[in-house]
N, C-alpha and C positions, 0 to 999 in steps of 0.2 A: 852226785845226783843233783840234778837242777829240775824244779819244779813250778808250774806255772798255775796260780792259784785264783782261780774268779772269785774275785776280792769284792763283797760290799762295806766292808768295815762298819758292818752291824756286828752280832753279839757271836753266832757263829762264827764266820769267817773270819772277826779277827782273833778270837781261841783258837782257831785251826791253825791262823797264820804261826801264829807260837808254838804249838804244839808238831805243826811238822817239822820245825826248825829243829826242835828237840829229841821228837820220834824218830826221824829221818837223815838226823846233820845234816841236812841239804840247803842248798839255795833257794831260797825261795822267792821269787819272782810275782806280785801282785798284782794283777791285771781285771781292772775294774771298767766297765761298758758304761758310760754314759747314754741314759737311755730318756733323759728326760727329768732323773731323780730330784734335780732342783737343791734345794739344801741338802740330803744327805751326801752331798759330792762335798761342802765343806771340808777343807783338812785332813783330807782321806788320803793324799800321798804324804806328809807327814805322819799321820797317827801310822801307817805301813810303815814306815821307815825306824819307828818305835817298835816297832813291834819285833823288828828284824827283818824283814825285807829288805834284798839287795839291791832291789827297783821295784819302782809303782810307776805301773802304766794307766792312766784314763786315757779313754778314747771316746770322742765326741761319733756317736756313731744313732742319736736320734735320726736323722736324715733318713737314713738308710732303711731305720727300721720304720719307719713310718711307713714310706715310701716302697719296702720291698716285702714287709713281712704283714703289717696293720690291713695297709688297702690289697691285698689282694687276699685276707681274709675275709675282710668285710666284704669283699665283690662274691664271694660263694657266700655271705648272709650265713656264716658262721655260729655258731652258738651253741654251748656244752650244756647237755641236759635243758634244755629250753629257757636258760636263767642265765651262763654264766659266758661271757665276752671272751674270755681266753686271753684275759691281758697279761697274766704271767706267763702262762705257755708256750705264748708265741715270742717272748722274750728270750727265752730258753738256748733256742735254736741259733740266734745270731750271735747269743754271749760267745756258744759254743765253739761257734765258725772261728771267729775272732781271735780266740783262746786258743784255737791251735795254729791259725797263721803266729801269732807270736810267740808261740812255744817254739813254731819251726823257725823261726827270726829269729830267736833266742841263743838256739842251740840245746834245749832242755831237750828231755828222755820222758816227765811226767807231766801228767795233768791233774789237778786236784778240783772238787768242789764242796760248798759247804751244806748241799743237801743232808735231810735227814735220812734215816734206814725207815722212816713209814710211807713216806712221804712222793709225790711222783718226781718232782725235780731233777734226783738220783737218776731213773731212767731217761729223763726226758737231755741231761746232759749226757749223761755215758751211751744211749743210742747215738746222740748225734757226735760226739769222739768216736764210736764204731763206723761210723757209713763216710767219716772224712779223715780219718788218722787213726783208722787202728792200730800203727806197731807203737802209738805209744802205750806206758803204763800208766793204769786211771786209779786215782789216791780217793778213798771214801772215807773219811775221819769216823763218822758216824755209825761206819759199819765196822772200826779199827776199837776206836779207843773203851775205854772204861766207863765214861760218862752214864750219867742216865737217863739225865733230861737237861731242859732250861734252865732250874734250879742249882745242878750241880754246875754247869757253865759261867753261871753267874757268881758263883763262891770262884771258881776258879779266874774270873777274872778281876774279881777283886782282890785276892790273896797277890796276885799278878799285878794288879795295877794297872790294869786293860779299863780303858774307859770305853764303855757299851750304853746307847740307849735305854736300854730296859733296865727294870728293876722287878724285887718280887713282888712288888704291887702293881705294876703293868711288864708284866714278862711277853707282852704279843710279839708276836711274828708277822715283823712287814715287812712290805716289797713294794716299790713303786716304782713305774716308769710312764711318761708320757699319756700312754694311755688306758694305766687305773692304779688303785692302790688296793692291795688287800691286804686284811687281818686276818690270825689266828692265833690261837691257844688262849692262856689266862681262863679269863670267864668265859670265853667264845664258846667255850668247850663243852658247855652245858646248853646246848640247843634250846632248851625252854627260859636261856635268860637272856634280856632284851642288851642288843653292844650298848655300852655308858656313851653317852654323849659326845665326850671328851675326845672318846675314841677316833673320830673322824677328821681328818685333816683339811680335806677336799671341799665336801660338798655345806651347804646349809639346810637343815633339817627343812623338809615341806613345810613345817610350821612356822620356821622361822625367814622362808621365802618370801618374795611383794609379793604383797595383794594384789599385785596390778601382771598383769600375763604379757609376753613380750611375745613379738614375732619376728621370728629368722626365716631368713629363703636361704635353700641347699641348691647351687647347679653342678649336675653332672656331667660327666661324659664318660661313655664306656665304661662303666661304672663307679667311675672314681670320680668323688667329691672335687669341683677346680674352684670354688667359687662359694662365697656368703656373703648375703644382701647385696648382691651384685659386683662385689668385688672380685679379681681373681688374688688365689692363695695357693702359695706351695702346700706339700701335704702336712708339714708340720707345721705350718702357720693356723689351718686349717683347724688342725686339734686342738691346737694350744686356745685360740679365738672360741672351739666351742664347749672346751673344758670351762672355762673362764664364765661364759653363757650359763651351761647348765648346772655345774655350781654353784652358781645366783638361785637359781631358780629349784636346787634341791631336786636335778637329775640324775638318776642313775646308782643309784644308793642300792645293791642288793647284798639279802640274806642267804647263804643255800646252805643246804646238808646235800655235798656231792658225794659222787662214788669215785674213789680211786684208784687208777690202776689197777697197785697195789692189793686190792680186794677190801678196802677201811674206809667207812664213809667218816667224811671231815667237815665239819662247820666254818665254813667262810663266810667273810663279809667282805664287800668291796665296792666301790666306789669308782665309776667310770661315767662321767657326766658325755664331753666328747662322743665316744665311743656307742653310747646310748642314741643321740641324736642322730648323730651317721648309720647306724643299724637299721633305728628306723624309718629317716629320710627315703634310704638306698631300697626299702621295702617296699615304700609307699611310690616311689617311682617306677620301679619292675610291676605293680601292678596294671600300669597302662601300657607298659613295653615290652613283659616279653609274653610270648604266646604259650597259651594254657598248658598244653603237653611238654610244654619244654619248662616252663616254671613247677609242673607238678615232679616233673622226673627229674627235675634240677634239688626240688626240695625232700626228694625219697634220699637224694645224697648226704643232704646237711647234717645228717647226724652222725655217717662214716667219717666225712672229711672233720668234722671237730674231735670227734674219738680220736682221729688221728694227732691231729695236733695238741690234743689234752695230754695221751700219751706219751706223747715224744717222737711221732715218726713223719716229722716235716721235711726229712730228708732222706725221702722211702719212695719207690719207685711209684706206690699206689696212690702218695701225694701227689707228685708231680702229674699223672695223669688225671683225678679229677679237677686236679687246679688248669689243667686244661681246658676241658668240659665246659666248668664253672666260667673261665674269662671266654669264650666260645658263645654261651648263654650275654653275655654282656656289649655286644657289636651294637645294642640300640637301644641299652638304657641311658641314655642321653638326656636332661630335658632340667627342670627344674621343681622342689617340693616346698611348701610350703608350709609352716609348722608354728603353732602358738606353745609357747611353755607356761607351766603356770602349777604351784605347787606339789613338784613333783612329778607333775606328766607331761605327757605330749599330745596332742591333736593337730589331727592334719586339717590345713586350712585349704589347700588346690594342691595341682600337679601338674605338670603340660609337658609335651615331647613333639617336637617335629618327628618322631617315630611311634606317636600315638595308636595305640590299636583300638580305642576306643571309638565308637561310631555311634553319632547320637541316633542318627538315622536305625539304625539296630537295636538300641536300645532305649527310644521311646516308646512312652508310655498310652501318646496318644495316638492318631487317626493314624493310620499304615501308610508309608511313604514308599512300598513299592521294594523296599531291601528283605525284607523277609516277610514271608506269607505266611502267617502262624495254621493254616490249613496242612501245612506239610506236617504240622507238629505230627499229626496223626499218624499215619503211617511211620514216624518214627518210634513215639512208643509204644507201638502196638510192636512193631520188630525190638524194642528193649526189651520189652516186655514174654517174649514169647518162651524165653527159656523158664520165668517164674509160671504162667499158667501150666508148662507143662508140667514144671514139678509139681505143680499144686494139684494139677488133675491125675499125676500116678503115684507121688508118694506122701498122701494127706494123711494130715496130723507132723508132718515137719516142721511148721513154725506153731504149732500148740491151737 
C-alpha cells in the first residue's frame, strides 16, 4: 500500500505521518504545497524523513494559486458570510489537484489528509479527490483512530518525540498561505474572549499602526489587480507588496463565529491584509464599471459561489458556471482605485475607468444640462407607483 499524505508538518499531519506508517505498514509518501507559508516550509522534508516518509515532496506552486485560484475569486468579490475571504478554502482545492497528480506519478493506490471529523477541510479535500480521482482510496485519520483531541495528539507526540509547534499552553490551529493566516481552538473557543496578542503573526494591531495614513493606487484590468503606484506586478508580487502594506497599517485582522458545513458554528480569527485591500479596491472600481442590473444580479450570486467554495465544490459543474458569469461581468472593470490606509481601515480616495459609467452630466446637482429632464420623473413613479395605490385602495389595513 502506498500513500500520499498532504503533509504540513504541523501537529496533525506529522502524527498522522507516524501513525499511518504504523496503522497501515504502508509507504507513505509526504507531499506538502508551498503556498506562500514562508517559514513553516523550514525543515519540513527532513523532519518527513524522521518521521518515516519514504519521500517528501514540496512543490512551489504560489504562482499558480494566486494566479488561478485567489484572482478569480476575488473577480466574483467573493466572501463567506459577509466577513470571511476564503483563504483556507480556496487553498483546498489545488493541495488537492496536486495530491493526486502525484499520487498518480507515484504509483500509490491512497490518499490521506490531516483534516479533522468536525471540521470542513475533510469535505472540502475528499469532494475534490471525488470529482478528479475517484478509484483511489481516501485515508481520514481523524475519523479512524482513537484520539480525542489536540491534547491527546500532543502527549503522543511527545511520548514519540515528534517535534510540533504547539503546546498545551497554545494548542491553536493554524494554517497559512499567501493570502491569510488563520487561527483556531485554545482560547478561540470561547467567543467572548478577546485572541492574545501574541497570537498574530501577520498584521500590527490598529493601535499599534503610524499615525500617519499612507496612500496606494490599485490598477486593474478585467478585473484582475496588474499594478501598484503605478508599477506593473505579477499576481504574486502583487500580494505579497500588499500583505506587506497592510500589515503596516493593521488591515484585515478579522473575528467570526461561522457556520459550517458540517452543521458547528466555529470561532475563527484571521488575518488577511492583501486580500482585504484587493476586495475592496476591486469593489470600489465595479462601482463606476459595471452597470446596475448586472452588478445587482452579479451580487444575488456572491453568496452561492462562496458557499460553494467554503464547502468544497470548486470543482462542481455549478462552479464553473457561475465563475463564468462572474469573469463575463468583468470585460470593463478596467481602470484605476485609489485608497488611503490608516489604522486599520480603508478609504477610497478616486476611481477612474476609460469604461467609466458615470456621467457627471446625469449626475449633477446643478442647472439641467439637457441629459435628463427630471419632468419625466413623474410619470415614472406614478407607473411604480400604481401597483401600491391599488393595493392600498382594495386591501386596507395591509401595511397597519
Amino acid at each position: 500500500m502506498k500513500i500520499v499524505l498532504a503533509y504540513s508538518g504541523g501537529l496533525d499531519t506529522s502524527v498522522i505521518l507516524r501513525w499511518l506508517i504504523e496503522q497501515y505498514q504502508a509507504e507513505v509518501i509526504a507531499y506538502c504545497a508551498n503556498l506562500g507559508q514562508e517559514e513553516e516550509l523550514i525543515g519540513l522534508e527532513e523532519k518527513a524523513r524522521k518521521l518515516g516518509a519514504s519521500k517528501c515532496i514540496v512543490e512551489d506552486l504560489t504562482e499558480e494559486f494566486v494566479k488561478d485560484y485567489v484572482f478569480p475569486m476575488l473577480r466574483a468579490g467573493a466572501i463567506y458570510e459577509n466577513q470571511y475571504l476564503l483563504g483556507t478554502s480556496i487553498a483546498r482545492p489545488l493541495i488537492a489537484k496536486k495530491q493526486v497528480e502525484v499520487a498518480r506519478k507515484e504509483g500509490a493506490d491512497s490518499l490521506a489528509h490531516g483534516a479533522t471529523g468536525k471540521g470542513n477541510d475533510q469535505v472540502r479535500f475528499e469532494l475534490a479527490y471525488a470529482a478528479l480521482a475517484p478509484e483511489f482510496k481516501v485515508i481520514s485519520p481523524w475519523r479512524e483512530w482513537s484520539f480525542q483531541g489536540r491534547e491527546d495528539l500532543i502527549a503522543y507526540a511527545k511520548k514519540q518525540g515528534i517535534e510540533v509547534p504547539v503546546s498545551r499552553e497554545k494548542p491553536y490551529s493554524m494554517d497559512r498561505n499567501i493570502l491569510h493566516i488563520s487561527y483556531e481552538s485554545g482560547v478561540l473557543e470561547d467567543p467572548w474572549q478577546e485572541p492574545p496578542q501574541d497570537l498574530f503573526r501577520l498584521t500590527k494591531s490598529p493601535e499599534e499602526a503610524p499615525n500617519t495614513p499612507e496612500v496606494v493606487e490599485l490598477e486593474f484590468e478585467e478585473g484582475n489587480c496588474v499594478g501598484v503606484n503605478g508599477e506593473k506586478k505579477s499576481p504574486v508580487e502583487i500580494l505579497k507588496s500588499l500583505n506587506k502594506l497592510g500589515a503596516k497599517h493593521g488591515i484585515g485582522r478579522i473575528d467570526i463565529v461561522e457556520n459550517r458545513f458540517v452543521g458547528i458554528k466555529s470561532r475563527g480569527v484571521y488575518e488577511c491584509p492583501g486580500g482585504t485591500i484587493l476586495y475592496f479596491g476591486h469593489r470600489q472600481l465595479e462601482t463606476i464599471t459595471l452597470d446596475r442590473e448586472v452588478m445587482h444580479l452579479r451580487d444575488s450570486f456572491i453568496p452561492k459561489y462562496a458557499e460553494l467554495i467554503y464547502n468544497g465544490f470548486w470543482f462542481s459543474p455549478e462552479r464553473y458556471f457561475l465563475q463564468a458569469a462572474f469573469d463575463q461581468s468583468q470585460r470593463f472593470v478596467t481602470g484605476t482605485v485609489r485608497l488611503k490606509l490608516f489604522k486599520g481601515q480603508l478609504y477610497t480616495l478616486g476611481r477612474k475607468s476609460p469604461y467609466s459609467l458615470y456621467n457627471p452630466k446625469l449626475a449633477t446637482m446643478e442647472a439641467d444640462q439637457g441629459a435628463y429632464d427630471p419632468k419625466d420623473a413623474t410619470g415614472f413613479i406614478k407607473l411604480q407607483s400604481l401597483r401600491l395605490r391599488t393595493v392600498a385602495q382594495s386591501q386596507k389595513g395591509l401595511f397597519g
